[in-house]
N, C-alpha and C positions, 0 to 999 in steps of 0.2 A: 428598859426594854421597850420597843418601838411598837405597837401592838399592829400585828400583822407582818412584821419586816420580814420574818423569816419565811412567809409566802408568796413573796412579792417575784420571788425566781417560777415559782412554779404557776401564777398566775398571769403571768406575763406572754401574751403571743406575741411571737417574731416577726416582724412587718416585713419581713419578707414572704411569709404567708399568707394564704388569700383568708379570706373568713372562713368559708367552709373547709377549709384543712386545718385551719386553726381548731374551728370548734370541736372536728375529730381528735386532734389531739388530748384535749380538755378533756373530752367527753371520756377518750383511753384512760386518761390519769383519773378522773374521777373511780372509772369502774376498779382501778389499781385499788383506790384506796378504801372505795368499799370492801372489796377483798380481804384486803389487811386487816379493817376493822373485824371482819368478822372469822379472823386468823387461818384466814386461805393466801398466802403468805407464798408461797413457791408459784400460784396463780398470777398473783400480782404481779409476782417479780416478771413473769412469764413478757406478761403486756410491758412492763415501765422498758426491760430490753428493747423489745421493739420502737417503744417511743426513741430510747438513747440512739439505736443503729439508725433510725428514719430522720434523726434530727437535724432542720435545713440548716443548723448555724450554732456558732459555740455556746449561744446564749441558751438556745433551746436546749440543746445537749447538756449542760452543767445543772441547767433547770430538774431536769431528769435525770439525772447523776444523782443529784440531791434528794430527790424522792424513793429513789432506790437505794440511800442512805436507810431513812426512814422505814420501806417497808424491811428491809434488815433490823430496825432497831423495835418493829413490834417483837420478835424475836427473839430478843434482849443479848442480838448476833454486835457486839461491841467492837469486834476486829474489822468485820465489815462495815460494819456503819462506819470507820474512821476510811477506812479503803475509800470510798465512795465520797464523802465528805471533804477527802485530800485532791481528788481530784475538782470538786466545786471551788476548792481554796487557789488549782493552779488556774482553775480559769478567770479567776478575780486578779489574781495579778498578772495576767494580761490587760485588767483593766484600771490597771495600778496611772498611766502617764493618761490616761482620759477621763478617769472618775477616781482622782487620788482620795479625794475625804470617803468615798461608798467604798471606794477594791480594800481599802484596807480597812473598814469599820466592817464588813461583809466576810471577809478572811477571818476575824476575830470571832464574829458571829458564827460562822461552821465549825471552828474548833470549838468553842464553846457548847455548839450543837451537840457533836462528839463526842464527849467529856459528859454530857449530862446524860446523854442513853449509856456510857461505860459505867456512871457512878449507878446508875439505878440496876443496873448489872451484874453490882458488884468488882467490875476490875477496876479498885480504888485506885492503882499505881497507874493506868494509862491515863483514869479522869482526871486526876493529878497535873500527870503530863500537858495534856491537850488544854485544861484551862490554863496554866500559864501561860501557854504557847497561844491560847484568845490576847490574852492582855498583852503579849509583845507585839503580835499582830495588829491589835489595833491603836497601841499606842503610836504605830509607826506613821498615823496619819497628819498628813502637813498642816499647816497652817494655812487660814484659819478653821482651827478644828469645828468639827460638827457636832463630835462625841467626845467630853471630857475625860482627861486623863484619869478626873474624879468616880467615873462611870466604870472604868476597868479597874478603880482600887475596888471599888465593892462589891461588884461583882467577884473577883477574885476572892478576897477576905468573904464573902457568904459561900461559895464553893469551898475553902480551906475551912470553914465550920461543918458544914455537912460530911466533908470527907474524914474530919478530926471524928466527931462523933460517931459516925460510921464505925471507926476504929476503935473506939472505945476509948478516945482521947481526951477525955471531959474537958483537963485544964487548956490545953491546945482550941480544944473547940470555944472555950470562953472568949479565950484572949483574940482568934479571929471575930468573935460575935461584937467583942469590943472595938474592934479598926473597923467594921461594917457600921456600929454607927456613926462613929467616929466621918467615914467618908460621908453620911449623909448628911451628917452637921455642918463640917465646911464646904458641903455647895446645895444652898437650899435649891438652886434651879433644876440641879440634878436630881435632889432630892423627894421633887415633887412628882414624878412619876414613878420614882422607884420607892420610896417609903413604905407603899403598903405589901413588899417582898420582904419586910422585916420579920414583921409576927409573925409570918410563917418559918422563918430562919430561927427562930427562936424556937416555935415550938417543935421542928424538926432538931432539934440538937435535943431538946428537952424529951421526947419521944427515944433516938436513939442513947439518951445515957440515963435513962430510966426515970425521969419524973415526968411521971403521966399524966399529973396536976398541971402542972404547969403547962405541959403539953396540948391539956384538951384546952386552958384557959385561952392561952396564945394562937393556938389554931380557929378558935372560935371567934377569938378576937379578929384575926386574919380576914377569917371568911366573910364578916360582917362589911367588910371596907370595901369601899366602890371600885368594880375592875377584878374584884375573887370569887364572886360568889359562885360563878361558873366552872373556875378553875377547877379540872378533875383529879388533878394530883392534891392539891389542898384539901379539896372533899375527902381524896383516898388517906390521907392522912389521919384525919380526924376518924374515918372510920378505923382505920386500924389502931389508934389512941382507945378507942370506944372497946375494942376488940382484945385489948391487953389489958383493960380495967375490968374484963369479964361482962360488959355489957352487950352482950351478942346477939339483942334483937336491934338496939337503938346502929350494931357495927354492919348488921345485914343488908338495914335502911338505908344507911352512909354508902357502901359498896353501891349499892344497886342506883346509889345516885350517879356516885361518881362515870360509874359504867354509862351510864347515859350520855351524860357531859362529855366525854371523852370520844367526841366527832371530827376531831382533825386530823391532819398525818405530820405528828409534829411528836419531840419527846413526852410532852406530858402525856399524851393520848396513848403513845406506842406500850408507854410501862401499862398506863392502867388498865387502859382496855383487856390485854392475856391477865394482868394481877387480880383484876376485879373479876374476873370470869371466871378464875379459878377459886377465890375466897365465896361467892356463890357459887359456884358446884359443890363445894366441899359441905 
């Protein structure tokens, strides 16, 4: 995962804009997403509208298509997040014969967006859908590729364990945990950025098929490695590991970290932010 790529649409002003309408825009989406964060959510949506209808160009438009994804998926609104999402993926392939190695690494990248607020959702069968339909999407990228074919087995194969385990698939969820290493074995190049989304795949399986040991080991293992320490889903993990071992001051801690952390307008933010709010009120 490219860190930053899946913002690059919504930080991006349209040169066809002057500065100061540029900066308005920004400044609208910002105020969206503070909203969201603090789950005023039909407010947000309110303004990202007006961004999509005001939009001078398709770039800017899909830009905000996308974020209107998102403040749908604080929500953990999975039908529309994919609504909104599909239409980010048609505007990439119009930019399929100008930017073939980005429109279709970028189309792979929104269903897989899709797919990860459905799975945190719960509608396993659509998350299901939408990440295979990442990995066809971006395998369709030409030569010479940017994004390995090796990049979409494992990504895949670590979504097919979360969603195995989900279900309460243990032997299922093993055997994907085994092709996720497997894909970072033969391509160390790939492997070098994505490596440290293992431990966490580990002890996210380990958590939903009941070993907590291993769960908190793997998760803490996780956290430790350079590029986690912030991640708020991985925090939220660990606290809710903490919180099913009965440790519910060390699980309090965790939440209220994670709730901090969780400052973007991106999947990982969307779940934790309403989950952690709600495991602190309770």
């Amino acid at each position: 995962m490219k860190p930053g790529i899946l913002l690059t649409l919504l930080l991006t002003t349209p040169l066809c804009l002057s500065a100061q309408e540029g900066d308005a825009r920004n400044a609208m989406q910002r105020q969206a997403n503070g909203l969201d964060a603090e789950g005023k959510t039909a407010e947000a949506r309110a303004i990202i509208q007006k961004l999509i209808d005001g939009a001078p160009d398709a770039a800017a438009r899909a830009a905000s298509q996308r974020a209107m994804a998102m403040s749908y998926a604080f929500d953990g609104d999975c039908a529309n997040t994919v609504k909104y999402e599909q239409l980010v993926i048609a505007y990439w392939v119009t930019r399929e014969a100008a930017e073939p190695q980005d429109a279709f690494y970028q189309q792979g990248e929104m269903a897989n967006e899709a797919a990860r607020v459905c799975i945190d959702a719960g509608a396993f069968d659509l998350a299901e859908h939408w990440y295979r339909e990442g990995a066809r999407l971006g395998n369709q990228e030409p030569e010479p590729r940017t994004h390995p074919k090796s990049l979409w087995d494992f990504r895949t194969a670590h979504a097919l364990a979360r969603l195995a385990a989900r279900r309460g698939n243990r032997e299922e969820a093993q055997r994907q945990l085994a092709l996720a290493r497997k894909a970072l074995d033969g391509d160390s190049a790939m492997a070098g950025p994505q490596a440290r989304f293992y431990p966490y795949l580990v002890g996210y399986v380990a958590l939903y098929t009941g070993d907590l040991k291993t769960a908190e080991a793997e998760l803490t293992r996780g956290l430790a490695m350079r590029g986690n320490q912030n991640d708020p889903f991985q925090n939220y993990l660990l606290a809710l590991t903490w919180e099913r071992q009965g440790k519910a001051e060390q699980a309090k801690a965790q939440y209220q970290k994670a709730y901090e952390l969780a400052t973007g307008h991106n999947p990982p933010a969307a779940f934790v932010r309403p989950a952690a709010r709600k495991k602190l009120a309770g």
